[in-house]
N, C-alpha and C positions, 0 to 999 in steps of 0.2 A: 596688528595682524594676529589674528589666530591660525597657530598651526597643532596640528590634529592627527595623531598616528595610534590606533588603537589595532593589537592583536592580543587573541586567545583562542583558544579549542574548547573551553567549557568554561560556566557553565551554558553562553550565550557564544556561539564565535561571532568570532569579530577580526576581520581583516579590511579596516577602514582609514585610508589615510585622505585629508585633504585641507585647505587654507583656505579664511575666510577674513579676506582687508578689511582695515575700517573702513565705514561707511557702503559696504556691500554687506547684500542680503543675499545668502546662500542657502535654497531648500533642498532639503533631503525626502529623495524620492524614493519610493518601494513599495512593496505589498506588506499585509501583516507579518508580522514575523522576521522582516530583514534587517530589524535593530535600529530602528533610525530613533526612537527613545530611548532606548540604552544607549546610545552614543551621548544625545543630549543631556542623560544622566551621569556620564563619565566625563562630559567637559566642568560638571557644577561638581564633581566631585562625591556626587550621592551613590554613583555603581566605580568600585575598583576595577580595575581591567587589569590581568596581569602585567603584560606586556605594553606599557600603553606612555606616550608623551604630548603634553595639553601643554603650549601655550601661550601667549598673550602679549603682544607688545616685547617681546624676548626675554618675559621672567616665566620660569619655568614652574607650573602649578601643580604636572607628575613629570616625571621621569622615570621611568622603572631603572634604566642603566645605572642613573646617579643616582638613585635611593630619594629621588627629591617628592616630597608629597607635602599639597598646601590641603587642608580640612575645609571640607565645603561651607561652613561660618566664615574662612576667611578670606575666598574667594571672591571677587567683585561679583557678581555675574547676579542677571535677571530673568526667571523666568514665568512662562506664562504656559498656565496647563488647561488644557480642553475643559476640564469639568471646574474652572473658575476656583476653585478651594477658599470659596470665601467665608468666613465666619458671621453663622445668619442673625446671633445675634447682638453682633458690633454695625455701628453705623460702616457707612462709606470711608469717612476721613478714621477713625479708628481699626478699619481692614488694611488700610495703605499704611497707616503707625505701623501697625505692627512691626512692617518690615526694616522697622528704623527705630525699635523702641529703645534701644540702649544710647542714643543720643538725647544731650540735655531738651527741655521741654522746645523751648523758644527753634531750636535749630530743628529740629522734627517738624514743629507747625510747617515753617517756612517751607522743606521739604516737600511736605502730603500740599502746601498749596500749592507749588509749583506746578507735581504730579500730577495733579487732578485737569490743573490748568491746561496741561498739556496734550490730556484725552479729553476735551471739552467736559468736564464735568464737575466744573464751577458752578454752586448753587445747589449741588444736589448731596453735601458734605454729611449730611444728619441722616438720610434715607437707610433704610438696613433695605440687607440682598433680596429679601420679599418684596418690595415697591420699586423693582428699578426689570427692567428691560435685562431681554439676555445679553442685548450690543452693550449696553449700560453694563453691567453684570462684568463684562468680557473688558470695560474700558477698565473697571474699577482693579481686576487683576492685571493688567498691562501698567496703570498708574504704581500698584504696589510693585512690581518689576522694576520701574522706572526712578521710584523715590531714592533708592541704592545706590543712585549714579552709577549704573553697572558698566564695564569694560567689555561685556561678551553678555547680547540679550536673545536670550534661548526661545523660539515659542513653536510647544507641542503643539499640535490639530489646535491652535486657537479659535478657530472655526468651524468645528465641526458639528457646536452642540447651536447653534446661530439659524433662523431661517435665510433662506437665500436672500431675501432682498436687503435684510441685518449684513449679512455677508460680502454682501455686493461696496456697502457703505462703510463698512470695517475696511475692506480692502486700502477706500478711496481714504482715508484717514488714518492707512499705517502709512501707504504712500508717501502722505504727508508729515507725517511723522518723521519715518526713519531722514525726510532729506534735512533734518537739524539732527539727526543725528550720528557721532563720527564713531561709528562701534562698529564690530563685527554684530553683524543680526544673525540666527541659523533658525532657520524654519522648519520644521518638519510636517508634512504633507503626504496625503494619499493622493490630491488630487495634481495632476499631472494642468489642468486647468489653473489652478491657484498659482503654482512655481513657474508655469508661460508668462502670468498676470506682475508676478513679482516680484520674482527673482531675478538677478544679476545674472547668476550663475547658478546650474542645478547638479546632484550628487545622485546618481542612480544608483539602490542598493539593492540586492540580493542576499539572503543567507546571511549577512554582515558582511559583505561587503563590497566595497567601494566597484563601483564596474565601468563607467562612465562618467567625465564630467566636463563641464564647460556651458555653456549659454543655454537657453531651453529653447532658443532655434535652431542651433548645433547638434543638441543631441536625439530633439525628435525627429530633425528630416535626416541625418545623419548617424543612426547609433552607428555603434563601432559593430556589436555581434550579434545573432540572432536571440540571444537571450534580452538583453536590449530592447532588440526591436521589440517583443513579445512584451515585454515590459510595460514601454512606450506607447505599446497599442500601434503600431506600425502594422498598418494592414495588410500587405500583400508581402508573403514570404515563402519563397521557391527555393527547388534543389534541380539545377539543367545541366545537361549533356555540351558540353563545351563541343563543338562543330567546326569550330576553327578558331588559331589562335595565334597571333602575333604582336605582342603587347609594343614593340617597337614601334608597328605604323599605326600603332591605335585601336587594335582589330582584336577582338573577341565576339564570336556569334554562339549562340547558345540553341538550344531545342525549347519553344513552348508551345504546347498544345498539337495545332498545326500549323504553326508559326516558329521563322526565327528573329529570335532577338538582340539588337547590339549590345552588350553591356559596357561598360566603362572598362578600359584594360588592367588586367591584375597578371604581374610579371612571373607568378608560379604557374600561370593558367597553361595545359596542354589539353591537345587534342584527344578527344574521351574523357577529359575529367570530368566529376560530375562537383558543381557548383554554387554556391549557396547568395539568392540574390531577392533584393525584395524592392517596393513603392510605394509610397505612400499613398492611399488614398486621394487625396488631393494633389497628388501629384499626374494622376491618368488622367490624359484629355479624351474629354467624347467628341466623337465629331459625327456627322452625316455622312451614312454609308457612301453617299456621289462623292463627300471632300477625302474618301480612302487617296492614301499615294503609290500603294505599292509597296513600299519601301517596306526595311525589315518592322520600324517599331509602331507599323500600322498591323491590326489586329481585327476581325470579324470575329465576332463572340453574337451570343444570344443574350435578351435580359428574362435575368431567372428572377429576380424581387426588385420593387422597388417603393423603398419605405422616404414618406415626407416627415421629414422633422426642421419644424420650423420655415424657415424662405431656403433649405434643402430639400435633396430629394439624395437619398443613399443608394447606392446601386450594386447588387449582385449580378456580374455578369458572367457566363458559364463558356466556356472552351467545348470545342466537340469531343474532347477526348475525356472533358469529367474536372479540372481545372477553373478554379472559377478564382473572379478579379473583383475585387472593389473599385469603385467610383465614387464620386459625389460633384455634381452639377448644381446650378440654381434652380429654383421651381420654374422660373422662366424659359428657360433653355430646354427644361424635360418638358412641358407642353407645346412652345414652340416646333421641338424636332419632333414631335407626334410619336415619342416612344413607348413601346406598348410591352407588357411582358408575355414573353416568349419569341419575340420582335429581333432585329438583326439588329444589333449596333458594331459600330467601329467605332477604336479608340486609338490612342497614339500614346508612345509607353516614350516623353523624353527622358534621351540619355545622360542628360545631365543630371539627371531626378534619381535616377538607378541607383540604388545602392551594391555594392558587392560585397560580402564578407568575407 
């Protein structure tokens, strides 16, 4: 187990706690700026944190309380950085040395073969960084991470400098990877796509720090607060006039557009507050203006855009009063219902889907 508590005020803050089991891969989510490499720096030891406790299995690698500090030399740990830091003019199996060169000769070979063995890239031992592929390139620094036998394997954007289809295949072969492997893995990501794809468990971060965390099912249909959603790319995110309110029989109705809406009950909710409530995208049903019910979380809107990407079709749908809603449908379902822009659509907002903050 790694467990993970980093605070400071300068020169980077950081208010970031969280745990990452063996054999779970945990990414860290954020925009530029919100620390998720300086964190990955302050578990190997390479950025001090004031305040800050790293550790591993229950031996303690900082402490700031207990004065405990282990030097990043003697820390297990493996990582892997975006821009590969290979050295261009050592072969393959002498880039992976490296990381092991203070072991007798015989135990290093053994080592780099295993390593290499284990990112397919047996037979390719002699090649320098000029003759190999960026996925190549990207296996050869995951191998030298791996040669370490590391307890805690760290990987910055390992994908960020890769074409997609290299990316796609890297994916399919950490996958493979990480399930022979019993470590903490910590990934760090910009892409909210990659940590759905891979992760166990995801860390949203801000500013440094920790804001959300748990499953990347959990947290994208689910954030906890509108910075979150905003985050996450959580499409539709409102502020409405609570109209009624009785959290006891289940009952909060809200004001939207010319519509009212049910939301899920929240027991501070009174009548006039104003309330913070949003949907995912793919959580709006469209339907046929004939299949409207009446009901509150049926809705008349117009469509104001609608952009095709890929076997979707995205929907801007606009409210009479200036409000406007995301969608997303199949290309099937948009030509079958003959929807046209500027055209009347109904949609259906479930309340299970609602989020409240």
């Amino acid at each position: 187990m790694l467990e993970v508590a980093l605070k400071q005020a300068a020169p980077i803050p950081l208010d970031a706690a969280f745990q990452c089991a063996a054999g779970e891969l945990l990414a860290l989510v954020g925009p530029s700026g919100a620390g998720k490499s300086t964190i990955l720096r302050a578990i190997a030891g390479l950025s001090r944190v004031a305040d800050a406790r790293v550790c591993v299995g229950g031996e303690r690698w900082q402490d700031s309380a207990q004065g405990a500090w282990l030097a990043p030399s003697a820390r297990p740990v493996g990582m892997v950085f975006q821009s590969y830091a290979l050295f261009p003019h050592l072969s393959v199996q002498d880039n992976v040395a490296e990381a092991v060169h203070r072991l007798p000769r015989e135990e290093r070979r053994a080592r780099v073969d295993k390593a290499l063995a284990m990112v397919g890239l047996t037979g390719l031992e002699q090649r320098r960084p000029a003759q190999l592929s960026g996925g190549q390139m990207q296996r050869v620094a995951l191998a030298r991470a791996l040669v370490r036998e590391p307890r805690v394997l760290l990987l910055d954007e390992p994908f960020a400098a890769v074409d997609q289809m290299t990316r796609e295949r890297l994916y399919e072969e950490l996958a493979l990877l990480r399930a022979g492997l019993n470590i903490p893995v910590v990934l760090v990501t910009h892409s909210l796509h990659e940590a759905h794809l891979l992760a166990d468990r995801m860390v949203v971060l801000a500013a440094g720090a920790s804001l959300q965390q748990g499953t990347p099912g959990e947290v994208l249909s689910r954030p906890a607060t509108r910075e979150v959603a905003r985050l996450v790319g959580f499409n539709n995110l409102y502020e409405s006039t609570v109209l009624a309110a009785d959290p006891g029989h289940g009952l909060l109705l809200v004001s939207w557009g010319d519509s009212e809406i049910a939301l899920p009950p929240r027991r501070t909710a009174l009548l006039g507050d104003r309330i913070a409530w949003g949907i995912g995208a793919g959580d709006v049903v469209v339907v046929k203006a004939a299949r409207a019910t009446g009901e509150p979380q049926a809705v008349s809107l117009s469509l104001e855009r609608a952009a095709a990407l890929g076997d979707s079709v995205h929907l801007t749908l606009r409210a009479s009063r200036g409000e406007r809603l995301r969608a997303v449908v199949t290309k099937r379902f948009f030509e079958r219902a003959g929807l046209e822009t500027g055209g009347p659509v109904t949609v259906e907002l479930p309340r299970d889907r609602i989020v409240v903050f």
